[in-house]
VOKE-707317 format. One line per 5 residues: number of its first residue (from 0); their letters; for each residue y, z, x of N, C-alpha, C, O. Coordinates in Angstrom, 1 decimal. Each point is the difference from the previous one (the first is absolute). Layout:
BEGIN
NUM) a) Y/Z/X/Y/Z/X/Y/Z/X/Y/Z/X  ...
end
This chain:
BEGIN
0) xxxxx) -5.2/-51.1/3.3/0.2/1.0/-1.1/0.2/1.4/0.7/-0.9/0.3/0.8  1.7/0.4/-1.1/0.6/1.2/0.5/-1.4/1.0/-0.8/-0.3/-0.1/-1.2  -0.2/0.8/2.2/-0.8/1.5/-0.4/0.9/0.9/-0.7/1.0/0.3/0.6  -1.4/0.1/-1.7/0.5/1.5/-0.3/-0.3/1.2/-0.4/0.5/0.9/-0.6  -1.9/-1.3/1.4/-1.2/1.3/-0.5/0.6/1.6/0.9/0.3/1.2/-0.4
5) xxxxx) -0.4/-1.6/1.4/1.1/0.8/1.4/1.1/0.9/-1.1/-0.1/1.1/-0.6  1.1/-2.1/0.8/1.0/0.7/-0.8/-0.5/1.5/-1.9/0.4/1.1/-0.4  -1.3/-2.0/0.2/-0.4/0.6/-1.4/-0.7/1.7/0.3/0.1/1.2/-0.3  -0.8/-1.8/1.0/-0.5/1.3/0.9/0.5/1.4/0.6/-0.3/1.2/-0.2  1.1/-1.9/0.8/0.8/0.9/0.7/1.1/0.7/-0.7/0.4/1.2/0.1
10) xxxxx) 0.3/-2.5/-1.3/0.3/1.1/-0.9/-0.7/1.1/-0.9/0.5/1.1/-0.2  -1.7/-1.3/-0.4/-0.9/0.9/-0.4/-0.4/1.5/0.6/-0.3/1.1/-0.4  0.3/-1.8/1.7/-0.5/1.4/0.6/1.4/0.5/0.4/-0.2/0.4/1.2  1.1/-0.4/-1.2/1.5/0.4/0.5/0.1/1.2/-1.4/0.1/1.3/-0.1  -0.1/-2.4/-0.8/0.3/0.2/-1.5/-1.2/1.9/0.0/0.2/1.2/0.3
15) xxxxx) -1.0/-1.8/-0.7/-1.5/1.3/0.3/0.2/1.1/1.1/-0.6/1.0/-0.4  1.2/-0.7/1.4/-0.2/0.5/1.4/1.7/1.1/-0.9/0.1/1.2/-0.2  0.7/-2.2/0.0/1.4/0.7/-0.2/0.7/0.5/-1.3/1.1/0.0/-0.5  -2.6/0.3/-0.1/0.5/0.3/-1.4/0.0/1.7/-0.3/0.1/0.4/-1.2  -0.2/0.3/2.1/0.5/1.1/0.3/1.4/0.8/-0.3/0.1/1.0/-0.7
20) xxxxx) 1.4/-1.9/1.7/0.4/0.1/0.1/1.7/-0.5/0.3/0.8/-0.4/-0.8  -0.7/0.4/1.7/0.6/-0.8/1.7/0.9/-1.5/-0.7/-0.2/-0.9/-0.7  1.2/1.5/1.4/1.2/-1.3/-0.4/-0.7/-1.1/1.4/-0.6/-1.1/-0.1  0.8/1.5/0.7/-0.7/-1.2/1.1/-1.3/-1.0/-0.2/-0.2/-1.2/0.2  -0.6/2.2/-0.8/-1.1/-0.7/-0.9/0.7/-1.1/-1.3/-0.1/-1.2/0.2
25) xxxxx) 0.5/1.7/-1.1/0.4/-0.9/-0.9/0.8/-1.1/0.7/0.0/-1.0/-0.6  0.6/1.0/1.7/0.8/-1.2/0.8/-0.7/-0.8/0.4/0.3/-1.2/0.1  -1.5/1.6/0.3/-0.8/-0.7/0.9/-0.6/-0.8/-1.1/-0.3/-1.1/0.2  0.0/1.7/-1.4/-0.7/-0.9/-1.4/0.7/-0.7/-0.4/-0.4/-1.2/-0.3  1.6/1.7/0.1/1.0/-1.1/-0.8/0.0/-1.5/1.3/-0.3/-1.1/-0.5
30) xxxxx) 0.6/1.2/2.0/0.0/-0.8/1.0/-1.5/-1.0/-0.1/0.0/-1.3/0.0  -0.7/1.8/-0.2/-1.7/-0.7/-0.3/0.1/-0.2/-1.4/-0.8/-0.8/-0.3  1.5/1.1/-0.6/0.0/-1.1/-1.5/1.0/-1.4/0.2/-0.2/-1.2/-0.4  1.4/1.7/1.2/1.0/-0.5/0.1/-1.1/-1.9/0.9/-0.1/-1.2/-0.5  -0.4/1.7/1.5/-0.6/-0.5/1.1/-1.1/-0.9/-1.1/-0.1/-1.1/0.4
35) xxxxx) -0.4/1.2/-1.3/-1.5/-0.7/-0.5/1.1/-0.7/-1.4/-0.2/-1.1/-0.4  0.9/1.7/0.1/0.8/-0.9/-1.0/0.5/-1.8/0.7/0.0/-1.1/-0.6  0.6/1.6/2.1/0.6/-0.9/0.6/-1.3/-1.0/0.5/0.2/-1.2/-0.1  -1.2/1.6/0.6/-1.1/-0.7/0.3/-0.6/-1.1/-1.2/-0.2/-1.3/0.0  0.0/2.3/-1.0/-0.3/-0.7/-1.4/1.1/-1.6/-0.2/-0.2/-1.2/0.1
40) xxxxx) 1.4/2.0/-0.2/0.9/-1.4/-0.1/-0.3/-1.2/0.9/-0.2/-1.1/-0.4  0.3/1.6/2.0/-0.2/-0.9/1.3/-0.7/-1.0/-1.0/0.5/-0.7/-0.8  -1.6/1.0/1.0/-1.6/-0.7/-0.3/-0.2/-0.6/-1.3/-0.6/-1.1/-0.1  1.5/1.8/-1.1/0.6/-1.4/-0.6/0.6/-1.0/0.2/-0.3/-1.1/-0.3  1.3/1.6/1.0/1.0/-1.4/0.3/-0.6/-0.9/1.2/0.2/-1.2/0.0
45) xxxxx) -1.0/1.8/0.9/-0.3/-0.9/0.7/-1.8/-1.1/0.0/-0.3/-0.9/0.7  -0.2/1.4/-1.7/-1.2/-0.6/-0.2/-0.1/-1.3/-0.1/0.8/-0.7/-0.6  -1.6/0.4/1.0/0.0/-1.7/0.5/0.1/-1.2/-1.9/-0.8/0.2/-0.9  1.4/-0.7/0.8/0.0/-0.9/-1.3/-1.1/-0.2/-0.4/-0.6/0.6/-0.9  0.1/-1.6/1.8/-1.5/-0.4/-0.4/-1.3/0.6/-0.1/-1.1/-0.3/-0.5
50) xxxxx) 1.3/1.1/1.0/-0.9/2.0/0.2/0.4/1.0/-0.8/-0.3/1.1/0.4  0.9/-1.1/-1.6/0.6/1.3/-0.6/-1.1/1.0/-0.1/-1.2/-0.3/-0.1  2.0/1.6/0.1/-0.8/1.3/0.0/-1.1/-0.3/-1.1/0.0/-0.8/-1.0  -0.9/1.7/1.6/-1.4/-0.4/-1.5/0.4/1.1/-1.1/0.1/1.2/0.3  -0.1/-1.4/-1.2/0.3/0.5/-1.2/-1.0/1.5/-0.2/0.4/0.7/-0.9
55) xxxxx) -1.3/-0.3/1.5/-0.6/1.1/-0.3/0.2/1.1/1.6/-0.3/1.1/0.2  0.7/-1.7/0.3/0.6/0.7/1.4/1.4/0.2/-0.2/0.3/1.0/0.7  0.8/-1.5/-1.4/1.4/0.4/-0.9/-0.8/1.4/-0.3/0.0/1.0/0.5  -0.7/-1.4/-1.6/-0.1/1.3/-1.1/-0.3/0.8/0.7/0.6/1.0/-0.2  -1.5/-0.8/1.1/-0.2/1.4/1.0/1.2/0.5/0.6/0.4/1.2/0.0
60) xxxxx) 0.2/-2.2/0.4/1.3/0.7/0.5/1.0/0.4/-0.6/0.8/0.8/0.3  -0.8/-1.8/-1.8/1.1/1.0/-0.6/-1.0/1.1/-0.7/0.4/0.3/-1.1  -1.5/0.2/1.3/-0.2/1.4/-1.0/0.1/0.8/1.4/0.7/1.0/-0.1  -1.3/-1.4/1.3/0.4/1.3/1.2/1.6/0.0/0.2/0.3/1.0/0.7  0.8/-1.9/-1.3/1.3/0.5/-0.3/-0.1/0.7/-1.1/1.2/0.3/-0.1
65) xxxxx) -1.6/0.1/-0.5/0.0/0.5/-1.3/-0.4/1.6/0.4/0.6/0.9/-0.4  -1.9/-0.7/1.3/-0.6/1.0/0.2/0.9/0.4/1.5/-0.8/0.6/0.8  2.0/-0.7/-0.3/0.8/0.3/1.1/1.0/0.5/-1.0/0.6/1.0/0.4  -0.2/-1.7/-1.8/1.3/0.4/-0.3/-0.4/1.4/-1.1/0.9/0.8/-0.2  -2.4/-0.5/-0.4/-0.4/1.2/-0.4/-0.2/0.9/0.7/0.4/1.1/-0.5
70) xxxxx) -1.0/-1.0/1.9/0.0/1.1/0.9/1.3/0.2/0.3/0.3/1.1/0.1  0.6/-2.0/0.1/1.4/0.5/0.3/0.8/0.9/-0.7/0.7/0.9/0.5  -0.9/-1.3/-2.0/0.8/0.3/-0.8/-0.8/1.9/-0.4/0.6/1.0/-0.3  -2.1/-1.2/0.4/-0.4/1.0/0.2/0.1/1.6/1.0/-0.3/1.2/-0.1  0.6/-1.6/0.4/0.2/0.7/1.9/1.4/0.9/-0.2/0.2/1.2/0.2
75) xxxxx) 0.7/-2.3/-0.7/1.3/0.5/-0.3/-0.2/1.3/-1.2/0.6/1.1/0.1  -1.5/-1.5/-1.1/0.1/0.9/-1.1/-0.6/1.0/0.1/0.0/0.9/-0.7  -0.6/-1.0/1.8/-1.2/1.3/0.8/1.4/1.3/0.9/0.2/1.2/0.0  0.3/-2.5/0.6/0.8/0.9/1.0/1.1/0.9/-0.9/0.2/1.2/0.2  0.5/-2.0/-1.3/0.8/0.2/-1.2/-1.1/1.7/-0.4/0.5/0.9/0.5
80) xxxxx) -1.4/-0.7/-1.0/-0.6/0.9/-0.3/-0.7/0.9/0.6/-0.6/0.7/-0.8  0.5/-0.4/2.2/0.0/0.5/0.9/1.3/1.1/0.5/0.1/1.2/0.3  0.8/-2.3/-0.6/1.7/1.2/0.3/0.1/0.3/-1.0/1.0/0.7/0.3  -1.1/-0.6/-1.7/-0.6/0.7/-1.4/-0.2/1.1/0.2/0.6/1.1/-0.1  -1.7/-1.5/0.5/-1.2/1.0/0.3/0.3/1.4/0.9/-0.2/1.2/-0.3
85) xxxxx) 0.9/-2.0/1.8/0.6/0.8/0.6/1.0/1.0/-0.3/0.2/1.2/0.3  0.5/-2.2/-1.1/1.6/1.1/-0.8/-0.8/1.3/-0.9/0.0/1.2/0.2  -0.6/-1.9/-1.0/-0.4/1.2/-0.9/-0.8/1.1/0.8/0.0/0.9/-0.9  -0.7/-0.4/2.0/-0.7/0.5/0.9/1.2/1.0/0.1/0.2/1.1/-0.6  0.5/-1.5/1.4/1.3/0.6/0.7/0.4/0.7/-0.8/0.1/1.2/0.1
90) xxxxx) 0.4/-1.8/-1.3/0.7/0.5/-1.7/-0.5/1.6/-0.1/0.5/1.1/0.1  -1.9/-1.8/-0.3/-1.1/1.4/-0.2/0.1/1.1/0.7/-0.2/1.2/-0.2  0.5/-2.1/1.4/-0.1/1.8/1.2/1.1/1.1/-0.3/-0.2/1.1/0.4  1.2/-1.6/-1.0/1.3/0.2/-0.4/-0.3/1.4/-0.5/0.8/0.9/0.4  -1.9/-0.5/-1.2/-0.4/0.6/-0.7/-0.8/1.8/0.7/-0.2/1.2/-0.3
95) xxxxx) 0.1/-1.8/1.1/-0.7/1.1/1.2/1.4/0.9/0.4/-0.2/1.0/0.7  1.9/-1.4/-1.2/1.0/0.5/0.7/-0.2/1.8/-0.5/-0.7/0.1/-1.0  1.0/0.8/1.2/-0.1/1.3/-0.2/-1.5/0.7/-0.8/-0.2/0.9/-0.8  -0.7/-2.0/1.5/-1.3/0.6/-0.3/-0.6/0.6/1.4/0.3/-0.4/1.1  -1.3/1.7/-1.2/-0.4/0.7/0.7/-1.5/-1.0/0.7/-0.9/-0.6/-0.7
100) xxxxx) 1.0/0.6/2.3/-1.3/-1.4/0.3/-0.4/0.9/0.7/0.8/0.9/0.2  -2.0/-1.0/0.4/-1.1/-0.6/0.9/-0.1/-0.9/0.9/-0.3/-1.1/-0.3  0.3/1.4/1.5/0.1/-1.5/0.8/-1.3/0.2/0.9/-0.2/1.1/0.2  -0.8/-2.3/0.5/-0.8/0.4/1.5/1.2/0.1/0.7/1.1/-0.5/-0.3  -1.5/1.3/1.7/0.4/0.3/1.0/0.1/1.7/-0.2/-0.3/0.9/-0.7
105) xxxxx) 1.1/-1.1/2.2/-0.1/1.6/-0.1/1.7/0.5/1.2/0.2/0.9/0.7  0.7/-2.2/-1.2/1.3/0.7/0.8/0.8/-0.7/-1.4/-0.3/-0.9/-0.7  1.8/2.1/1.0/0.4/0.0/-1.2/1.6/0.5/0.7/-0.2/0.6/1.1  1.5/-0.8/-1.6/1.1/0.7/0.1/0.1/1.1/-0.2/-0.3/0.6/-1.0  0.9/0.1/2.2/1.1/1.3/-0.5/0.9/-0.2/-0.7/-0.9/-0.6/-0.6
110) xxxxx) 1.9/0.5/-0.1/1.0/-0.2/-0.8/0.1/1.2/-0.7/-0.9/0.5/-0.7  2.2/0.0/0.8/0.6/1.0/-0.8/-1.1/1.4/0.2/-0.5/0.5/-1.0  0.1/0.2/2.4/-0.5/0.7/0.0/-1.7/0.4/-0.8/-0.6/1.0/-0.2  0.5/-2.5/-0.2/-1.6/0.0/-0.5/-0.7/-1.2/0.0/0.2/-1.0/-0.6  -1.3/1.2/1.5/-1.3/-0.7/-0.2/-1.0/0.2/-0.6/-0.6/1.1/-0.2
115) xxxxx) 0.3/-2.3/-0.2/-1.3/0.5/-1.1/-1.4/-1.0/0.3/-0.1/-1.1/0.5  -1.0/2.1/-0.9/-1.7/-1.5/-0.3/-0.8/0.7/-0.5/-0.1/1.2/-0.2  -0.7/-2.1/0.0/-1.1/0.2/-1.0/-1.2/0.1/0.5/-0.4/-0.9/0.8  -0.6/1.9/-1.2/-1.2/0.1/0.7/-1.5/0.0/-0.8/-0.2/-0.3/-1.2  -0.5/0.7/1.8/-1.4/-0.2/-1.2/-0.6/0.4/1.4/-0.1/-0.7/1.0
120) xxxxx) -0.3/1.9/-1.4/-1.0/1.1/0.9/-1.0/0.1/-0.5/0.2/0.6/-1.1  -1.8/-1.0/1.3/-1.4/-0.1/-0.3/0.4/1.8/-0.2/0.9/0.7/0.4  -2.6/-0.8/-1.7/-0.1/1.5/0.2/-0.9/0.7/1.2/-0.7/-0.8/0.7  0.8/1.8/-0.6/-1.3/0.8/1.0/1.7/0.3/1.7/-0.1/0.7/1.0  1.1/-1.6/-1.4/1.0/0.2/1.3/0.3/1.4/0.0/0.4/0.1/-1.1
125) xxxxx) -0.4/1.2/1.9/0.5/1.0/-0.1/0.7/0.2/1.2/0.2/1.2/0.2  0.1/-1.9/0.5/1.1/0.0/1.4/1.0/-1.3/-0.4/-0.6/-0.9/-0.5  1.7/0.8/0.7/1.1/-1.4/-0.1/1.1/0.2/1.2/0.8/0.9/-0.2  -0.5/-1.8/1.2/0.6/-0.3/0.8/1.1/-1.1/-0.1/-0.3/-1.2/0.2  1.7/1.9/-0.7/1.2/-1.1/0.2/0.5/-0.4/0.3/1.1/0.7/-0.1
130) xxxxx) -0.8/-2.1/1.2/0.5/0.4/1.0/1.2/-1.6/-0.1/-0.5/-1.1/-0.4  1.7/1.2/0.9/1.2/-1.1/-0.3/0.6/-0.2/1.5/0.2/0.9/0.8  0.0/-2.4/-0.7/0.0/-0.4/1.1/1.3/-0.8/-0.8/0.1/-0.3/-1.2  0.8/0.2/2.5/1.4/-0.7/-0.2/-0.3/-1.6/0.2/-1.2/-0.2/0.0  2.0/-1.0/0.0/-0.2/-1.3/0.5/-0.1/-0.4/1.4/-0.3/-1.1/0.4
135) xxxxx) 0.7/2.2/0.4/-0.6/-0.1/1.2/-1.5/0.3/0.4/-0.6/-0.2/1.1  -0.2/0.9/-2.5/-1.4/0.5/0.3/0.1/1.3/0.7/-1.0/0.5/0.6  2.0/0.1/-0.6/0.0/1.6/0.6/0.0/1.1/-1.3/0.8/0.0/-1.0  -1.8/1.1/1.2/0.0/0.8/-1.1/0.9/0.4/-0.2/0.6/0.3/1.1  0.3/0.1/-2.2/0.9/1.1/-0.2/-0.1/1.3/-1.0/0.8/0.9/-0.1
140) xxxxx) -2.4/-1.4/-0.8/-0.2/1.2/-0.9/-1.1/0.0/-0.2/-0.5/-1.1/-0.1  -0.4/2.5/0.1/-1.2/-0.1/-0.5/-0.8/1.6/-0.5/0.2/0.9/0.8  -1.0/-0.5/-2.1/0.0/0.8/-0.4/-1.5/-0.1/-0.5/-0.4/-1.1/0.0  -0.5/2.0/-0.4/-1.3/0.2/0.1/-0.1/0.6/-1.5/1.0/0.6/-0.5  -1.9/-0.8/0.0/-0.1/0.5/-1.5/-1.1/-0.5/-0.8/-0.8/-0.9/0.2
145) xxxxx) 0.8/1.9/-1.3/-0.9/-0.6/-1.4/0.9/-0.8/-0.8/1.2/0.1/-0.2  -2.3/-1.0/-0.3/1.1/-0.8/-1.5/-1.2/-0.3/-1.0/-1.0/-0.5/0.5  0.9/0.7/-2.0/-0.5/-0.6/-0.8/-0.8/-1.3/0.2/0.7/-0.9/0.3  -1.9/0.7/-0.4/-0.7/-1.3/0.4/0.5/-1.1/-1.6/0.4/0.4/-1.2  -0.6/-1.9/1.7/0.4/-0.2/-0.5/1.6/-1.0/-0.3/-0.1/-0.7/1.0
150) xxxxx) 0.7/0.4/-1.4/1.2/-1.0/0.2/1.2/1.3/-0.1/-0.2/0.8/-0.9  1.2/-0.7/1.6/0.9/0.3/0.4/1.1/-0.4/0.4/0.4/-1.2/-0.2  0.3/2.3/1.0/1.3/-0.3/0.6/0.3/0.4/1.4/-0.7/0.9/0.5  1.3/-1.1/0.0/0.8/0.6/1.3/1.5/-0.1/0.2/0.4/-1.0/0.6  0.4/1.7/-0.9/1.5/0.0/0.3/0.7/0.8/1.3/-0.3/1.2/0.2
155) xxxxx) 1.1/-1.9/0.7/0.5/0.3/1.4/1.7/0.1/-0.4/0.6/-1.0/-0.6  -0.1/2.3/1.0/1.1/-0.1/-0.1/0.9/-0.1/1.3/1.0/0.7/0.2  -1.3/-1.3/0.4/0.5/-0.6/1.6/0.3/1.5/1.3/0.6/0.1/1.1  -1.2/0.7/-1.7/-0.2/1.0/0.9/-1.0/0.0/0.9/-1.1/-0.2/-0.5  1.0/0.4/2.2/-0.5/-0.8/0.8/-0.6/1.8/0.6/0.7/1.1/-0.1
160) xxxxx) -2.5/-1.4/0.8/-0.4/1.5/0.5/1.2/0.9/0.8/0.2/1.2/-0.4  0.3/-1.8/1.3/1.0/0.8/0.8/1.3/0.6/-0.9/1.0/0.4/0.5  -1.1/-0.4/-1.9/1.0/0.7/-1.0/1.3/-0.9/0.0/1.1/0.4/-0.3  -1.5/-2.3/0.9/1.5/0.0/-0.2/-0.3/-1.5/-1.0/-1.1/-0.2/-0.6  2.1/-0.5/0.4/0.1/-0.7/-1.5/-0.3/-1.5/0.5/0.7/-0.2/1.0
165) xxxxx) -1.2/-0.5/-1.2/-0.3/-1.5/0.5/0.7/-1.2/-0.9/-0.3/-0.2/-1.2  1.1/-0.3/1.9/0.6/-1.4/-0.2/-0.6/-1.0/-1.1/-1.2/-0.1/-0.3  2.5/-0.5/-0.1/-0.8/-0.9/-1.0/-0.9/-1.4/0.4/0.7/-0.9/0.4  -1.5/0.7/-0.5/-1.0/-1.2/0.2/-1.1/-0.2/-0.7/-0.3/0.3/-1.1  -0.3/-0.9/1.9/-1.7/-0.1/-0.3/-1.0/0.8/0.9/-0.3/0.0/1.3
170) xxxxx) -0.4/0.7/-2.4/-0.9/1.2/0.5/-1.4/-0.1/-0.8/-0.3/-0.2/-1.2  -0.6/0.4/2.2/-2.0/-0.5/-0.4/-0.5/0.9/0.3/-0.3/0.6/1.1  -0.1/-0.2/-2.5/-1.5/0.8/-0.5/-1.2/0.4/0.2/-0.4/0.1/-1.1  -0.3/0.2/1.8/-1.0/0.1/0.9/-0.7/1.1/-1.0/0.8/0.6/-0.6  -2.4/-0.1/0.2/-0.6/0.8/-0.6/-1.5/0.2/0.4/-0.7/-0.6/-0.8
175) xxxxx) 0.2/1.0/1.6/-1.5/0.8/0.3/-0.1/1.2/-1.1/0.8/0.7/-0.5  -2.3/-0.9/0.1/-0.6/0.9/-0.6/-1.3/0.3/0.4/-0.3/-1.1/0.6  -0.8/2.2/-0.6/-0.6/0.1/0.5/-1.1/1.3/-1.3/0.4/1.1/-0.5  -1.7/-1.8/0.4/-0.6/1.1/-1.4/-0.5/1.3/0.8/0.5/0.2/1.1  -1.5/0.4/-1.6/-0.3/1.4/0.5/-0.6/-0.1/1.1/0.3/0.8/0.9
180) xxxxx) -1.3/-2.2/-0.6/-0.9/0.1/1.6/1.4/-0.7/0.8/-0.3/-0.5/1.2  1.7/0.4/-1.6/0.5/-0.6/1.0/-0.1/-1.6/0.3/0.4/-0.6/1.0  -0.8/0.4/-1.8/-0.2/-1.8/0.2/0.9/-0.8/-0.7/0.0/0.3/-1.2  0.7/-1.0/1.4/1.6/-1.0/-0.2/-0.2/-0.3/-1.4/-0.9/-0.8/-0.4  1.6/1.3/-0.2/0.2/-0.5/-1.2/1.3/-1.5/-0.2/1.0/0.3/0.7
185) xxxxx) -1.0/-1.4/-1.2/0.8/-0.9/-0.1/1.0/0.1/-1.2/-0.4/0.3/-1.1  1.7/-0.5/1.5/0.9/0.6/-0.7/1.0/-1.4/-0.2/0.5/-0.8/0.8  -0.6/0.7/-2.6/1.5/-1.8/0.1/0.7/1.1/-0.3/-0.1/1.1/-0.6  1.6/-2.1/1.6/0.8/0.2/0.0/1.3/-1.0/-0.9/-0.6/-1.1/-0.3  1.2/1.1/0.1/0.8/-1.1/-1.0/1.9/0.5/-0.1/0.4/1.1/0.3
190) xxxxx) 0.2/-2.1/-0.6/1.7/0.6/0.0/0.5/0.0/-1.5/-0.1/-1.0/-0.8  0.6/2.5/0.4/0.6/-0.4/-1.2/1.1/0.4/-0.2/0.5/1.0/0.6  0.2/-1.5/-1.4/1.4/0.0/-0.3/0.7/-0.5/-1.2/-0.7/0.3/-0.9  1.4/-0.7/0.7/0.9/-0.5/-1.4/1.1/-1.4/0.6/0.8/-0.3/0.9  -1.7/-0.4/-2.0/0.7/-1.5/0.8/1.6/0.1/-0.6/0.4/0.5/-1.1
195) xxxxx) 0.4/-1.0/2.1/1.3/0.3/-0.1/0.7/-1.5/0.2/1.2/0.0/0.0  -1.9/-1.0/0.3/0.6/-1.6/-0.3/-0.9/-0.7/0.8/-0.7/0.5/0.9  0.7/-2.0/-1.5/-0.8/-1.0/0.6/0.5/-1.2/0.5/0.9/-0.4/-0.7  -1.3/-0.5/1.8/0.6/-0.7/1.0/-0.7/-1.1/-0.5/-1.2/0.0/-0.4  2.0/-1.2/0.3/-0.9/-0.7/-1.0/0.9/-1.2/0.9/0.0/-1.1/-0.6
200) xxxxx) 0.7/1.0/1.6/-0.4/-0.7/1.3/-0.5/-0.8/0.3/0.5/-1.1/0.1  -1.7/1.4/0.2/-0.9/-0.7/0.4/-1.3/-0.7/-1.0/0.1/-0.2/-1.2  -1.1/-0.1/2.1/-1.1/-0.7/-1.0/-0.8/0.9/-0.9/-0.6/-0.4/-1.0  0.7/2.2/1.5/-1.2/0.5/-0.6/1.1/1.4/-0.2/0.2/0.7/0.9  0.4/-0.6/-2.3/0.5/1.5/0.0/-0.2/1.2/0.6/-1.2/0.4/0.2
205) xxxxx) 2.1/0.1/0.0/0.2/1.4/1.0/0.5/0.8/-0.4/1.3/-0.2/-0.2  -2.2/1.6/-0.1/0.0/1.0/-1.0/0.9/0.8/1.2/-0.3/0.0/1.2  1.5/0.7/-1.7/1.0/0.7/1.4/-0.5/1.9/-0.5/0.4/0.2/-1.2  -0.8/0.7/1.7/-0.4/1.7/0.0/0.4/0.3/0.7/-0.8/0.0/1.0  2.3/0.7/-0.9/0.4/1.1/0.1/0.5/-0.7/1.6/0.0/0.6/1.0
210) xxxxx) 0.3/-1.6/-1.1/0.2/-1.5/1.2/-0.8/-0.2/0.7/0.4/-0.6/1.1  -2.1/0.9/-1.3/-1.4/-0.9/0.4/0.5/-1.3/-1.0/0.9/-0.1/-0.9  -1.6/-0.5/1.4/-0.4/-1.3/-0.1/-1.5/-0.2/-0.1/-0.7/0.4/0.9  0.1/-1.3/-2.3/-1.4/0.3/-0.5/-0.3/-1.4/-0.8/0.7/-0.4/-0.9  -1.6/-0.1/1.6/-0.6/-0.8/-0.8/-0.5/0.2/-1.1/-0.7/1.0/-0.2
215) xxxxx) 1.1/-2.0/-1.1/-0.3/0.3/-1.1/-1.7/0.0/-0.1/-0.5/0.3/-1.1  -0.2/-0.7/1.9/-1.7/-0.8/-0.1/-0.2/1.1/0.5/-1.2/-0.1/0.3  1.7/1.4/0.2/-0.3/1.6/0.9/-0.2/0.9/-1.1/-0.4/1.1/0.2  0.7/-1.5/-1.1/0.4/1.1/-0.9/-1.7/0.2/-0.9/-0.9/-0.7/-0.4  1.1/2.2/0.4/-1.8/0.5/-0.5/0.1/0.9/-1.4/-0.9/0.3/-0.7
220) xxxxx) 2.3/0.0/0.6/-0.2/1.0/-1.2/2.1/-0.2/-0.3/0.9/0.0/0.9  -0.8/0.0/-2.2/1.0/0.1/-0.9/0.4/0.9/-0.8/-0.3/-0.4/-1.1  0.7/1.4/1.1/0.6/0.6/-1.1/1.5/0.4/-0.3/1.0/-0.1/0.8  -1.0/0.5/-1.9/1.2/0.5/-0.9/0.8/1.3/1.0/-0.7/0.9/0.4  1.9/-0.9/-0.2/0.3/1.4/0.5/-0.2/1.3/-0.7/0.7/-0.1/-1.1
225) x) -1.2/1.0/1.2/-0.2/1.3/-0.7/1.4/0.4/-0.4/0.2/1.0/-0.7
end
């Protein structure tokens, strides 16, 4: 008599392990149903006459076919509602297009003669140091000042210390503060801008500012444009 505990198994946990996702996974399930259906049959047809299968060892095996063709059919309806789930996600982000964001980090595009971010200066800072480094990590601007404690802004109009105008790219924000005894004040820094289209591409939408590129899961604050 042919085993088909092996086969039942292995579809189960195939079934369980790949219900995530993954076209490869579902092949490999469908290949292990395909595989325990064919076993099933073998072992009817070939069981000895005078030996037939015992009548309550059938019934186990047809309810663990039963319980291979529920997780199957399950898996599917999971994966089916998952890319659902997915679509409408993406749909949603749709909605972030010409809203003013918030992102972590702290490098952001030049574009069109302006960079922009967002800050939030503890109170008691009464010194602020700004200083912008190109994508090679070389300074090209930096300026010393008071700013309101508190959530803010910082705007760069691509004018570089030596009086001359800096190229469009990517450029990072750098901020030291320091309270009255002089001891380091910690300063967030953040990128903001006005989402202007999303890349929807890939697995995980991509918020496009001012032609950064931004994770939508980066994003800290949303608003309305003034």
């Amino acid at each position: 008599m042919v085993d088909i505990s092996a086969a039942i198994a292995t579809a189960k946990q195939t079934i369980a392990s790949g219900s995530s996702s993954s076209v490869t996974g579902a092949k490999t399930v469908d290949e292990n149903f395909d595989t325990f259906l064919t076993l099933l049959t073998t072992q009817l047809q070939n069981q000895d006459p005078t030996k037939p299968l015992d009548t309550n060892e059938m019934t186990q095996q047809l309810i663990q076919y039963s319980e291979v063709e529920q997780l199957l059919q399950s898996n599917k309806k999971l994966e089916a509602l998952l890319s659902l789930s997915a679509a409408n996600a993406s749909l949603s982000v749709i909605s972030y297009v010409g809203k003013e964001i918030n992102t972590a980090g702290a490098t952001t595009t030049l574009a069109n003669g302006s960079a922009n971010w967002g800050l939030n200066i503890p109170a008691g800072s009464e010194d602020v140091t700004y200083v912008i480094k190109d994508a090679n990590g070389d300074e090209v601007f930096s300026t010393n000042g008071a700013l309101s404690t508190g959530d803010g802004s910082f705007s760069w109009n691509g004018t570089t210390s030596t009086g001359g105008t800096a190229g469009p790219g990517n450029y990072t924000l750098s901020v030291t503060a320091r309270d009255a005894a002089e001891n380091p004040v910690p300063v967030k820094v953040s990128v903001r801008g006005i989402v202007d289209g999303v890349d929807m591409s890939g697995d995980i939408p991509i918020l496009l500012v001012n032609g950064a590129r931004f994770n939508v899961d980066d994003v800290t604050e949303i608003r309305n444009r003034a």
